[in-house]
C-alpha positions as CSV (number, residue, x, y, z in Angstrom):
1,X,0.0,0.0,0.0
2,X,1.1,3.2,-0.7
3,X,2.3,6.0,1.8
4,X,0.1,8.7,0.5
5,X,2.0,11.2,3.0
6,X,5.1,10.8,0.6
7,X,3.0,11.7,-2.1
8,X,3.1,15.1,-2.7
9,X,0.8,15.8,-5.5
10,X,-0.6,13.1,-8.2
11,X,-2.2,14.4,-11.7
12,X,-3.6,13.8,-14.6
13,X,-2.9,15.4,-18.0
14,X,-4.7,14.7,-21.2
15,X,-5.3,16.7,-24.2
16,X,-8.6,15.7,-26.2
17,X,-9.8,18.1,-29.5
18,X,-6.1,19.9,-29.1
19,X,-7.0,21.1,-25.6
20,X,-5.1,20.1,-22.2
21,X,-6.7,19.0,-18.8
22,X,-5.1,18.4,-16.3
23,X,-7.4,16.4,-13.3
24,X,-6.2,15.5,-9.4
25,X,-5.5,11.4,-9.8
26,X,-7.8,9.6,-6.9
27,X,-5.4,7.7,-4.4
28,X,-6.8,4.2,-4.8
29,X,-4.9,4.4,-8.5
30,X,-2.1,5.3,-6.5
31,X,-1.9,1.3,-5.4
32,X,0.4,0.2,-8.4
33,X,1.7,1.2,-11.9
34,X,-1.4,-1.1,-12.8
35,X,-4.0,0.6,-11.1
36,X,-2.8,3.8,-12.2
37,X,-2.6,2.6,-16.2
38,X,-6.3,1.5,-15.6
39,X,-6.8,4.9,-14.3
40,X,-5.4,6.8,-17.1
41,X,-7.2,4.8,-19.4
42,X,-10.1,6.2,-18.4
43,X,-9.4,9.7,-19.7
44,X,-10.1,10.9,-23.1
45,X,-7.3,11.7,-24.8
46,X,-5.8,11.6,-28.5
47,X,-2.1,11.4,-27.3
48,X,-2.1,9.3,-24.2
49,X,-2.9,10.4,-20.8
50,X,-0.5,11.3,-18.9
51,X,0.4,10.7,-15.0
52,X,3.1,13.3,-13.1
53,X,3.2,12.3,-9.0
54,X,5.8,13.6,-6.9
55,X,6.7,11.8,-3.8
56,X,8.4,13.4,-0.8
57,X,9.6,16.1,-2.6
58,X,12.4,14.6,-3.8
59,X,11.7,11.8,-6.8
60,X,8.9,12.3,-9.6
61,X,7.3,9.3,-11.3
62,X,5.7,9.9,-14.9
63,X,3.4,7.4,-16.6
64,X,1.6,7.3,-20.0
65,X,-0.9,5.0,-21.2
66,X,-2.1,5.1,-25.0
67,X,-4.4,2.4,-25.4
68,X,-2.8,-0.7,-24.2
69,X,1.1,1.0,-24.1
70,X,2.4,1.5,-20.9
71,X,5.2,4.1,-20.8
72,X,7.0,5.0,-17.7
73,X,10.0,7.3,-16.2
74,X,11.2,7.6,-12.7
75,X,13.8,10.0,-12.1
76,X,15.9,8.3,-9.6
77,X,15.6,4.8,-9.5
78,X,17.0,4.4,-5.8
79,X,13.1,5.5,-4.7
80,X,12.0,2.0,-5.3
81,X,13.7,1.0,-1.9
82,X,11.4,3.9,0.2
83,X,7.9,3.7,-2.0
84,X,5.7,1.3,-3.4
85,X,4.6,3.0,-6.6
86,X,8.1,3.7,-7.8
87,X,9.1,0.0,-6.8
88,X,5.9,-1.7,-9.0
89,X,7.2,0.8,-11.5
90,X,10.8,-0.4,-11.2
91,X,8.8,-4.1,-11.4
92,X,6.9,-2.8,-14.8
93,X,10.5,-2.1,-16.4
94,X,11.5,-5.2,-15.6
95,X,14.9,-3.7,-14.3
96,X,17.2,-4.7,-11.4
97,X,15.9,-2.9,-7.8
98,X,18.5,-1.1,-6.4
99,X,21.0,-2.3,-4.4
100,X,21.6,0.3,-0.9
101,X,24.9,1.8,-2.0
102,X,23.5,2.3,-6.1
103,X,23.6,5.7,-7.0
104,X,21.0,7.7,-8.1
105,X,20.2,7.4,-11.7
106,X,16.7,7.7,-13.9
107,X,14.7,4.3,-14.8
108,X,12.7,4.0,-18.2
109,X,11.7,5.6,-21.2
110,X,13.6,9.5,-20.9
111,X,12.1,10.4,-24.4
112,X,8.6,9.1,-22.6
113,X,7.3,12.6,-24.0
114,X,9.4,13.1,-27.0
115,X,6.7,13.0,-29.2
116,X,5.2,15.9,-27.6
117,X,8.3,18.0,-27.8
118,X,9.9,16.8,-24.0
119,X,12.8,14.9,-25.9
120,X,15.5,12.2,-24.0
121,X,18.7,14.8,-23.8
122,X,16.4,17.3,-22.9
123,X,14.7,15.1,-20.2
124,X,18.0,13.5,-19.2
125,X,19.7,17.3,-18.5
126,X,16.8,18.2,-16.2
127,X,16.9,14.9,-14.2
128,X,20.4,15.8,-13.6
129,X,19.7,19.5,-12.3
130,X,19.6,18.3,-8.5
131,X,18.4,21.8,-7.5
132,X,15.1,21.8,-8.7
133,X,11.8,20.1,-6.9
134,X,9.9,17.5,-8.3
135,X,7.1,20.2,-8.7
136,X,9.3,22.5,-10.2
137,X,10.6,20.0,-12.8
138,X,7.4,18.8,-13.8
139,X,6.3,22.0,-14.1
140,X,9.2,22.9,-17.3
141,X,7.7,19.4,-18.4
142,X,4.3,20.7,-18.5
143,X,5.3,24.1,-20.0
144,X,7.2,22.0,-22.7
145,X,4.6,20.0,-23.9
146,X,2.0,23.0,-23.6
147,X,-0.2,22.5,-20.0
148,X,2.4,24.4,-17.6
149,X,-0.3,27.3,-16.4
150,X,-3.1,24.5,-15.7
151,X,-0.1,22.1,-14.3
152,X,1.3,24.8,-11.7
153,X,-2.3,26.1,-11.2
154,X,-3.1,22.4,-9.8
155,X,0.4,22.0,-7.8
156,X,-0.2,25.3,-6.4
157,X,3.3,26.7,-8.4
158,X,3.1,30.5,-8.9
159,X,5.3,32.4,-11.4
160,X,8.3,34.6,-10.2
């Protein structure tokens, strides 16, 4: 079961007819990667919808389900030790869980939202920058891809 203290903020984002939503994710689909895919599912969307959680500000989880593809990035791998949802997402990959000494390093697809103009290198760079949030990451995601105002509005971000 997951330790919804840790979780900071779990959303949503889907774009249907060229327009982004982005909706608070219930915390029963915060059980699994599974329950969360079935969860995604159920939003309209023509490009996938798209999950961004944040857990303890300090890792983010992204997941996006189009039809019956299940895409995932966690940027730092080493969180599958302290919380349940990154560690069935860790399972999902099929990767190696980290051993206690392993260093911090992102798991899955980095060009998760290439498509959408969030591309690996760029991804991979802002991973790396270790003095930004979760929140604040996510949030040059969502800006990226084109739903950063409803994004921050929802995390409770304001501009400088």
């Amino acid at each position: 079961m997951v330790d919804l203290l840790d979780v900071d903020f779990a959303f949503a984002a889907f774009r249907e007819d060229g327009e982004w939503d982005v909706q608070e994710i219930a915390d029963p689909a915060l059980q699994s990667v599974e329950t969360l895919a079935t969860g995604l599912r159920r939003f309209p969307s023509d490009s996938g919808a798209i999950a961004l959680i944040g857990f303890d500000e300090d890792v983010f989880l992204i997941v996006r389900v189009l039809g019956p593809q299940v895409r995932i990035l966690l940027s730092d791998i080493t969180a599958a030790d302290e919380w349940d949802l990154a560690r069935t997402a860790v399972e999902h990959l099929n990767l190696p869980f980290p051993e206690e000494d392993d260093d911090s390093a992102p798991a899955g697809d980095l060009d998760i939202l290439g498509d959408l103009g969030m591309h690996a290198i760029d991804m991979g760079v802002l991973i790396d920058d270790f003095d930004l949030y979760p929140d604040e990451m996510l949030s040059d995601i969502a800006t990226r891809i084109g739903f950063g105002p409803a994004f921050d509005d929802a995390v409770g971000l304001t501009s400088a």
